[in-house]
C-alpha atoms as one frame of an Amber mdcrd trajectory, in Angstrom:
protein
  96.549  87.196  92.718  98.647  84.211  91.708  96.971  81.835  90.029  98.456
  78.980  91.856  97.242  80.313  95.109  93.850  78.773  94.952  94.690  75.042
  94.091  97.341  75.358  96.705  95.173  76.707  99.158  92.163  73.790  98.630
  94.980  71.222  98.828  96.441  72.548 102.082  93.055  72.106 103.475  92.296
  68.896 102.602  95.820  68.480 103.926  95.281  70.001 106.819  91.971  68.346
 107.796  93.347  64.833 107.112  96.983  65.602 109.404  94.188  66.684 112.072
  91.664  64.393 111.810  92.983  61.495 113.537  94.123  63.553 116.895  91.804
  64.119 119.436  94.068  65.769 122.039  94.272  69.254 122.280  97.345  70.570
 120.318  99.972  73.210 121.486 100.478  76.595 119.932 103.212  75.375 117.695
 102.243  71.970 116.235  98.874  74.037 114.831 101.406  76.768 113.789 103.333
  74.260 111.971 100.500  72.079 110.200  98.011  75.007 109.628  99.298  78.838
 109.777 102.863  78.290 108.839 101.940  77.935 104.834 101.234  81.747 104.501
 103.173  82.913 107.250 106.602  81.728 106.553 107.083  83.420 103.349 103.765
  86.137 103.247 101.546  83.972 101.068  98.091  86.194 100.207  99.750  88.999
 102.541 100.106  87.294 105.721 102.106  89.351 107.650 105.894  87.032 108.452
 106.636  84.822 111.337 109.269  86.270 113.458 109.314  89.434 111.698 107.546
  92.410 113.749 107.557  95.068 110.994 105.253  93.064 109.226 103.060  93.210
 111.957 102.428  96.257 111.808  99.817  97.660 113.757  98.305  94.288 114.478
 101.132  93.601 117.476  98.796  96.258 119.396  95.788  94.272 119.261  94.692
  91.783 122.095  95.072  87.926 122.042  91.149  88.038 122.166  90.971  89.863
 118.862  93.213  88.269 116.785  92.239  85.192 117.738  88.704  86.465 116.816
  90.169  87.185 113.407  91.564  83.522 112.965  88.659  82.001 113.442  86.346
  84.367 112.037  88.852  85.320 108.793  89.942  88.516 107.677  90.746  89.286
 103.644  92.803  86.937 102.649  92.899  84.597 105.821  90.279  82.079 105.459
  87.832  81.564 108.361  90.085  78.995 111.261  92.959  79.704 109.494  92.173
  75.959 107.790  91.831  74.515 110.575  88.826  73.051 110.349  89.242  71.256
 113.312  90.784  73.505 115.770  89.196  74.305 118.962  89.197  78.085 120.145
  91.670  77.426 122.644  94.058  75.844 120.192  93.641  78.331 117.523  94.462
  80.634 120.645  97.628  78.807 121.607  99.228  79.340 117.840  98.377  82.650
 118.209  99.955  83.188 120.609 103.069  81.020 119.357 103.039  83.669 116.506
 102.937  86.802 119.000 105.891  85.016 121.580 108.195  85.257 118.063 108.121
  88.772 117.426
């Protein structure tokens, strides 16, 4: 794995987790999209499968809204648990999931 990945990937959080620390509202599917998800998925970072692109997908475009969100929250290989979003609530983390699925 790249060795840059890791210092990037403690940075975003700490990035991530100050952007969202001041809001208290809930956010919609695409502002958590933007400030938390869209680091790996917009170019495949650690083997996240690509915004927009349904190929990459694969096999997980058959799977419920339940279960991936399950998966974001939870973490699976190389997605850390909440997707670093520390802060996210369940229904937010929900909402940018399904952001990602409305693009494919």
């Amino acid at each position: 794995m790249n060795k840059l990945f890791f210092p990037f990937l403690i940075f975003f959080f700490f990035a991530s987790s100050l952007i969202f620390s001041e809001e208290k509202t809930s956010r919609d599917g695409k502002t958590v999209y933007d400030a938390a998800c869209a680091v790996c998925h917009q170019n495949g970072l650690a083997g996240a499968p690509i915004f927009g692109d349904k190929s990459a997908w694969g096999y997980r475009v058959n799977k419920s809204l339940d279960e991936l969100t399950y998966s974001v929250k939870n973490g699976l290989r190389g997605m850390p648990a909440m997707g670093l979003c520390m802060n996210c609530s369940e229904q937010e983390l929900e909402m940018a999931v399904s952001y990602i699925l409305d693009s494919l």
